[in-house]
C-alpha positions in Angstrom: 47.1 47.6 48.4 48.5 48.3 51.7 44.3 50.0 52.7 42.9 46.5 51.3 45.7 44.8 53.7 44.1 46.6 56.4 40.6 45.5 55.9 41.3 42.2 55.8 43.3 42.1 59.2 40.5 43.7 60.3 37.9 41.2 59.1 40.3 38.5 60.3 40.7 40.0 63.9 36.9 40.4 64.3 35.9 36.6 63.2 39.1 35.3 65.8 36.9 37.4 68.0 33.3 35.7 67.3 35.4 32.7 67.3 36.8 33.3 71.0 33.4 34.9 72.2 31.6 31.5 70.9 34.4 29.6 73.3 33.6 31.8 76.0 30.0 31.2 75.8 30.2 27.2 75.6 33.0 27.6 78.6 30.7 29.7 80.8 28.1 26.7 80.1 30.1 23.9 81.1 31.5 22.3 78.1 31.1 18.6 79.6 27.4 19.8 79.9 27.4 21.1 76.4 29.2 17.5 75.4 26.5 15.6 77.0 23.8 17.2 74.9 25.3 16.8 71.9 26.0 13.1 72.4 22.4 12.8 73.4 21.2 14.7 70.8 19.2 13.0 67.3 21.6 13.3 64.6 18.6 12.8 61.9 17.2 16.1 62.9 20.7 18.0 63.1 21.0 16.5 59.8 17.9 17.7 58.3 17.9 21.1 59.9 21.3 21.4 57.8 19.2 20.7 54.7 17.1 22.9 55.3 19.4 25.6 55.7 20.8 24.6 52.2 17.3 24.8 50.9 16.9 28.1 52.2 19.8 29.5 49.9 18.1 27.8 47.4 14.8 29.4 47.5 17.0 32.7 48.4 18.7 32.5 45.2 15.7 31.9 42.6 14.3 35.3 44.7 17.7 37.1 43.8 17.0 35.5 39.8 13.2 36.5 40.0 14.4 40.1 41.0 17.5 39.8 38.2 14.7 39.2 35.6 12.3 41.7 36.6 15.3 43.9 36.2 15.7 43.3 32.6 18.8 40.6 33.2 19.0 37.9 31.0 20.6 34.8 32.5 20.2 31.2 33.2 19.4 30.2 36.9 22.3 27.6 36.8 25.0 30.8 37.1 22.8 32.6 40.4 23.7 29.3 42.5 27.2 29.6 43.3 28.1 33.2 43.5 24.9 33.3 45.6 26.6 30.4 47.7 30.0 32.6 47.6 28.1 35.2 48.6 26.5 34.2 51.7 29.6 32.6 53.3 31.1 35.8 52.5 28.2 38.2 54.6 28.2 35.5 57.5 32.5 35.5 58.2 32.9 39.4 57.6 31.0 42.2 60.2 28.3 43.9 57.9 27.1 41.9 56.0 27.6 43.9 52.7 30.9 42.4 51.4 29.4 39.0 49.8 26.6 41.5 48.4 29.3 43.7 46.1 31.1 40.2 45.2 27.5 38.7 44.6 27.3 41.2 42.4 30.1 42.4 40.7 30.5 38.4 40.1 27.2 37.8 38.1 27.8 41.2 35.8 31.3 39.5 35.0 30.4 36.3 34.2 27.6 36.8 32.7 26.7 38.9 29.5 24.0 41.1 29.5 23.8 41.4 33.2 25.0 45.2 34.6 26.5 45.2 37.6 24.2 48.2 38.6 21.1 46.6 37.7 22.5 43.3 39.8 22.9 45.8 42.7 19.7 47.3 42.6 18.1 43.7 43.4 19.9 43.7 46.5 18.4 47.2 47.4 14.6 44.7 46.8 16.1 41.8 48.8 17.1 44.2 51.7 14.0 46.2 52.1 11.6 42.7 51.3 13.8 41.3 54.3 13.7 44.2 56.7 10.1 44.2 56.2 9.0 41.0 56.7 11.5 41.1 59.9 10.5 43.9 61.5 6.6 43.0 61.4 7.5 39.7 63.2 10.0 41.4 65.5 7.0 43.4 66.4 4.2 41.0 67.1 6.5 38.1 68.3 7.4 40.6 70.8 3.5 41.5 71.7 3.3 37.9 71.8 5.4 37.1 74.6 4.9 40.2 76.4 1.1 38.8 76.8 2.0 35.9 77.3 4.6 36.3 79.9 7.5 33.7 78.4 10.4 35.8 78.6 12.2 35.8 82.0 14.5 37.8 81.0 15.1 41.9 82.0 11.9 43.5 79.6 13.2 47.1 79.4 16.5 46.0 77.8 14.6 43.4 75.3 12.5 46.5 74.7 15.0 48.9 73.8 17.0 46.4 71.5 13.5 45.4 69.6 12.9 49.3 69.4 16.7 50.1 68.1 16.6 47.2 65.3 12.9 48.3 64.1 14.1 52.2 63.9 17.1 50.9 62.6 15.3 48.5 59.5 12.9 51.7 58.8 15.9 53.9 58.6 17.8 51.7 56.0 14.4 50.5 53.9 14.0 54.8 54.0 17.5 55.4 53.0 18.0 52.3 50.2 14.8 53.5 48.8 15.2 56.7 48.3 15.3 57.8 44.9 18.1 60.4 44.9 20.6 57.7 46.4 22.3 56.5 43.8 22.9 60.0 42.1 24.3 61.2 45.1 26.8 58.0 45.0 27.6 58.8 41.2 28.4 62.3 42.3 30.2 61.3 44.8 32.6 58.8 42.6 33.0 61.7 39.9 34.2 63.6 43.0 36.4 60.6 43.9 37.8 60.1 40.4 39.4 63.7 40.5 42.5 62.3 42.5 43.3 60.1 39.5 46.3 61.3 38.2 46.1 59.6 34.6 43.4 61.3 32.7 42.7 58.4 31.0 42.5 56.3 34.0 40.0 59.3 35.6 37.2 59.0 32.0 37.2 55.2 32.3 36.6 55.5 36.2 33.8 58.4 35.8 32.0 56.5 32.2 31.7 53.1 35.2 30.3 55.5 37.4 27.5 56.8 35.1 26.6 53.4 33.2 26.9 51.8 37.2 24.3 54.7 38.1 22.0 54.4 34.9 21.8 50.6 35.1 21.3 50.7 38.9 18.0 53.1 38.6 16.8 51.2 35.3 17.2 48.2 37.5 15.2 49.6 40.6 12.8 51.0 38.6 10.6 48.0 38.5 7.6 49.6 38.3 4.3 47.2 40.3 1.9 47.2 37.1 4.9 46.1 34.8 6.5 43.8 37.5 3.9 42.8 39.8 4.3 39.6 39.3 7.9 39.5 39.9 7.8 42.0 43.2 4.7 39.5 44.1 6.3 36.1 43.8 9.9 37.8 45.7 7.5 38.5 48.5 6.1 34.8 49.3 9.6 33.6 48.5 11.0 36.1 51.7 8.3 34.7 54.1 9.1 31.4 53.2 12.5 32.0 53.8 12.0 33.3 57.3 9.2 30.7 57.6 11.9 27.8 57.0 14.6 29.6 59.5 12.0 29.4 62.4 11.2 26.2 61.2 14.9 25.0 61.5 14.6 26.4 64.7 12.7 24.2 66.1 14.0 21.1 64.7 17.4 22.3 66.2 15.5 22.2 69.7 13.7 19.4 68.9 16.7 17.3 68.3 17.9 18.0 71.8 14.7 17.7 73.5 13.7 20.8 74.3 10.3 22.9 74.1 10.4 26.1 73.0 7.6 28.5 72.5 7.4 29.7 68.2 7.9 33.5 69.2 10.7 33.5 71.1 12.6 31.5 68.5 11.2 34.2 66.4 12.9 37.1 68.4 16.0 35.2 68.8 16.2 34.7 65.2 15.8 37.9 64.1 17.9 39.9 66.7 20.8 36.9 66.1 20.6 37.6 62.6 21.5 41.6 63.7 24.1 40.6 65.7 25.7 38.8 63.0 26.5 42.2 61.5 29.0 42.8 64.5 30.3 39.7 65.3 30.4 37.1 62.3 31.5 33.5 61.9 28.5 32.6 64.3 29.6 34.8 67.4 26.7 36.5 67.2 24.1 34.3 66.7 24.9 31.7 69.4 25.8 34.9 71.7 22.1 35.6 71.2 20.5 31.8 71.1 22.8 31.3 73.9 21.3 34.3 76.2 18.1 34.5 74.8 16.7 31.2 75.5 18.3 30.9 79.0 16.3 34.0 80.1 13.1 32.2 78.4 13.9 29.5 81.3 16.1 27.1 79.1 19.5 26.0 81.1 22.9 27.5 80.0 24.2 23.8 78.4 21.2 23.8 76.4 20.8 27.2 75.3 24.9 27.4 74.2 23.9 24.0 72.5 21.1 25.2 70.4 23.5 27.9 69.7 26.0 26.2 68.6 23.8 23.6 66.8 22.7 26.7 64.7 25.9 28.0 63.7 26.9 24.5 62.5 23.8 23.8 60.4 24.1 27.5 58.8 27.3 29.5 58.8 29.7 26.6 59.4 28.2 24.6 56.6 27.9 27.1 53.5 31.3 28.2 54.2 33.3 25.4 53.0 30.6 24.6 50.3 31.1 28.3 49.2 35.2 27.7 49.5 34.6 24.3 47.2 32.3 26.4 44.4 35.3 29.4 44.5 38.2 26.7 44.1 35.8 24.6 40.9 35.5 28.0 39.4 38.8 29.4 39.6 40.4 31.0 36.4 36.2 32.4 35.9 36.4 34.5 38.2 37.8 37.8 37.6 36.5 37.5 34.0 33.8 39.0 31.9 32.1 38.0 28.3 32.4 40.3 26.2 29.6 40.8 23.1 30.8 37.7 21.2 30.8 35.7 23.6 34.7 35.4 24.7 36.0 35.6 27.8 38.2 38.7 28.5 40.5 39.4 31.9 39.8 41.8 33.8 42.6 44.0 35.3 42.9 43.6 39.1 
């Protein structure tokens, strides 16, 4: 109790800390500046920039129930929408992005009969690498693109070094999450953890989740391409529309304040805003990024912090209290699984 205590004060401190660095940003900008913009700004754009966000987790969730079905999960699409919405708000307010994946997860196997948790977390291993792929092959060729073209004002040998620290760093985690051996290693480690259970009762149950979590997880990630192809296939259009519809957002965002951008530096900003997310959340990151990013690509300071904070609002600011309305309509299911006959059974906190 008193470790999970501690987690949470420290997810809390580091969003107050996005919250004051995305102060700090529109302060340093002039805030009557920023003001101006906004009220100048075409609120039919903002508007549909915000749908389009929402589309996005739409299209991101029938990838995450293409990838549950290649898996062998049987489910209706209805039930991926709001822990998928849940989710996301949860990976954009906490640093790391990984705590709205386990509650994605361990959600769906709950709810849902017939879905194992470690086959639900083996599509995330999919959506991960299918991400850091995509990503790091635009990184790398919007960056060529504005190195030749010279639209980046900005100081190149630090742009440089952050493009090649995020592409090492995707090729490390795609090399890491795909390794076979990975999730034995985590089994083994879990028996290793369940040994400081006291109750031997307590430590079987713990070590039989780890070995059916570790069986379902490899039968889920072994989708093999001749069985699956067309399942890996349609997950791979579906992740460069996604990313294709974030640019696109992009633009309308700088479109509805009147501003020209070139397509590969929103490109760059998007991508390395998206890695900053993973230290500071609630939108720190990304309009730290937008913010700096487009004022060294010759933008001014009021309307780089406005497309900033334009983005966070259409994104982050607006699945987070959709995500908190879905958690409050389905309260009393969570925290419950179905068991073979179809009832509901609690599960102990």
């Amino acid at each position: 109790m008193a470790s999970s205590k501690k987690k949470w004060f420290g997810y809390l401190v580091t969003a107050a800390l996005s919250l004051i660095l995305i102060l700090a940003l529109l302060v340093s900008a002039d805030v009557n500046e920023v003001s101006e913009e906004l009220a100048h700004s075409s609120l039919l754009l903002i508007v549909i920039a915000a749908l389009l966000y929402l589309a996005m987790v739409f299209v991101r969730t029938v990838r995450w129930y293409i990838l549950l079905k290649g898996a062998g999960q049987t489910l209706p699409f209805k039930s991926c929408l709001p822990h998928y919405a849940v989710g996301q708000a949860l990976n954009d307010v906490t640093p790391g992005r990984v705590l709205g994946d386990a509650v994605r997860a361990a959600g769906i196997s709950e709810e849902e009969e017939g879905v194992a948790i470690g086959a639900s977390l083996s599509t995330l291993v999919y959506e991960r690498v299918m991400d850091m792929l995509f990503t790091t092959i635009a990184l790398v060729a919007s960056f060529a693109s504005v190195y030749i073209f010279g639209i980046y004002e900005g100081a190149w040998d630090a742009l440089a070094f952050l493009m090649v620290i995020i592409v090492l760093g995707n090729l490390l985690v795609i090399g890491i999450i795909s390794h076979p051996a990975i999730a034995a290693k985590l089994g083994a480690f879990g028996i290793w953890v369940s040994k400081a259970l006291k109750n031997e009762k307590d430590r079987e149950r713990f070590a039989n989740w780890v070995n059916k979590t570790v069986a379902s997880f490899n039968e889920g990630r072994s989708m093999s391409w001749k069985k699956n192809k067309k399942h890996i296939i349609t997950s791979m259009f579906l992740t460069i529309l996604i990313w294709c519809m974030e640019f696109t957002r992009m633009v309308i965002i700088f479109d509805s304040i009147g501003a020209t951008v070139f397509l590969s530096v929103i490109v760059l900003s998007s991508i390395i805003s998206f890695t900053a997310q993973l230290i500071f959340p609630a939108g720190g990151g990304n309009m730290m990024v937008v913010s700096e990013f487009f004022q060294a690509a010759g933008l001014t300071s009021a309307v780089s912090a406005t497309a900033g904070l334009l983005s966070i609002i259409t994104s982050i600011w607006l699945i987070v209290p959709i995500a908190l309305c879905t958690f409050i309509l389905k309260k009393g299911r969570y925290g419950t699984h179905r068991g073979k006959t179809g009832q509901q059974t609690t599960v102990n906190e």
